[in-house]
C-alpha angles and dihedrals in degrees: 000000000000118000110216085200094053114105114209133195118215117182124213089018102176090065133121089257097028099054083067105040085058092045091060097046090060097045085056089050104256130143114240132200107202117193115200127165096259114018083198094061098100086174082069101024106041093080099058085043099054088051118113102273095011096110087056095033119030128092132181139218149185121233137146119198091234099043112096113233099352080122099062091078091049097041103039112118096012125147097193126019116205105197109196102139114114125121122266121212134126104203116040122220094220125323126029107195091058093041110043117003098040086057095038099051110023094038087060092050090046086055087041094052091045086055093055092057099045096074091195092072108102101165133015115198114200128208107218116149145214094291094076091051111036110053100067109156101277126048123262119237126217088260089048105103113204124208140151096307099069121091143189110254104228094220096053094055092048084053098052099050089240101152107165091048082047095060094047091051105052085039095061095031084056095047091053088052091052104045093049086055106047091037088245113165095230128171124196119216102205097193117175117223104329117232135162121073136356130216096187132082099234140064117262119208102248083050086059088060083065091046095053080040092058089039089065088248118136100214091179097041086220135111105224122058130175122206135189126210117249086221093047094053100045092050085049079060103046088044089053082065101044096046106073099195087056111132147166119356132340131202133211132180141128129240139273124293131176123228086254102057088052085051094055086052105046092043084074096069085028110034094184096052122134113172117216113256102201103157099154092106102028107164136217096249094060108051101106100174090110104111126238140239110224098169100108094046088052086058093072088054090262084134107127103057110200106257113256092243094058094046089054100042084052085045097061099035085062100049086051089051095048086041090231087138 
């Protein structure tokens, strides 16, 4: 059960995720440390100041991945570290180790060192993601059922050019060597791609999916998506603090829907939308049609997803509210 004593540290709090998982730890009385780039930009912070409790219980706090040590002010006297700070973008400008990977992995052994010298932290929970489980070497088929086992293989994803899957990867791969090292209790939160409602101002990268998606564009050129629910996921976090057996990884995704199903539901807000249904090249790494193991996420009393429709009709209420579309 939630500890109104407890302190809690969440990084990159001004994320998509992040945003949430604060916003849940304050509703269930924690303190929470919450370390952003630039405590002074209101345009990134605002939002996490203007949250119930937040004016009690809400610090925060500067810090910067590849910065060493700019975590222990954040982190000291912590019982529990979130680390969801890493940066999220599909195409590089340049280079992406610099860009993507530096920040990914270093930036979580940075966090992770900053935990073994803090001897209040007892836990750290890790955002990773799906794309360091789901693109193993062979494709997966509609009777494959995917769990915590499966990962990424490093070299796929380099070879294929998949930047963004790459930095996850080595991060939580990272993250896994190190903890078992240095005897950290670390938990590892696996989400597929993130929609429902932002709390933010500005447009994330997994809520741009929905906004090609309104604009009758097709981002991911496949007929089937899954999505998983931003509330979902954060209370998945802050339920990997409060259950004491947790262990290990945990997925969390949503099922299967087609192109069409999206379409029903979003023909509601745009009557006239037609999404492109262009399935010539279709690639390996987008047939989603594998099916996914959801029973150790159920464990931590994640049981009831949000359904998909619901996700996409708050997704886009809350676009039209922050007057992103």
């Amino acid at each position: 059960m939630a500890d109104g004593g407890k302190v809690v540290c969440v990084t990159g709090a001004s994320g998509y995720i992040a945003s949430w998982i604060v916003k849940l730890l304050l509703l269930r009385g924690y303190t929470v440390n919450a370390t952003v780039r630039d405590p002074n930009d209101r345009k990134k912070t605002d939002h996490l100041l203007a949250l119930d409790g937040a004016k009690e219980r809400l610090k925060l706090f500067k810090a910067d991945l590849l910065e060493e040590g700019s975590f222990e002010h954040a982190i000291d006297g912590c019982d529990t570290v979130f680390h969801t700070a890493s940066p999220v973008m599909i195409t590089v400008n340049t280079d992406p180790q610099v860009e993507l990977i530096d920040p990914a992995a270093k930036g979580t052994i940075n966090v992770l060192r900053t935990c073994t010298k803090v001897s209040s932290v007892k836990r750290v929970i890790l955002t990773s993601s799906m794309a360091t489980v789901l693109a193993p070497e062979t494709k997966l088929g509609p009777n494959d059922v995917v769990d915590e086992t499966f990962f990424t293989d490093p070299s796929f994803a380099e070879g294929k050019k998949q930047w963004y899957i790459l930095s996850k990867t080595l991060a939580e791969d990272a993250a896994w060597r190190f903890a078992k090292a240095n005897q950290i209790d670390l938990i590892v939160l696996n989400p597929g791609l993130v929609i429902g409602p932002i709390l933010h101002p500005t447009l994330n990268f997994s809520v741009a999916v929905i906004v090609e998606l309104m604009k009758g564009k097709n981002p991911f050129n496949t007929r089937h998506h899954r999505f998983v629910d931003v509330r979902d996921v954060a209370l998945a976090h802050v339920k990997a603090l409060e259950t004491s057996s947790a262990n290990g990884r945990y997925i969390i995704d949503g099922p299967v829907v087609t192109i069409k199903d999206i379409e029903k539901v979003l023909r509601e807000f745009f009557p006239d939308l037609c999404i492109a249904d262009r399935n010539e090249d279709i690639t390996e790494m987008n047939s989603v049609t594998y099916k996914v193991c959801l029973e150790k996420v159920k464990s931590l009393g994640i049981t009831d997803l949000t359904p998909t429709e619901t996700s996409l009709r708050d997704t886009v209420l809350s676009l039209k509210e922050k007057c992103l579309v």
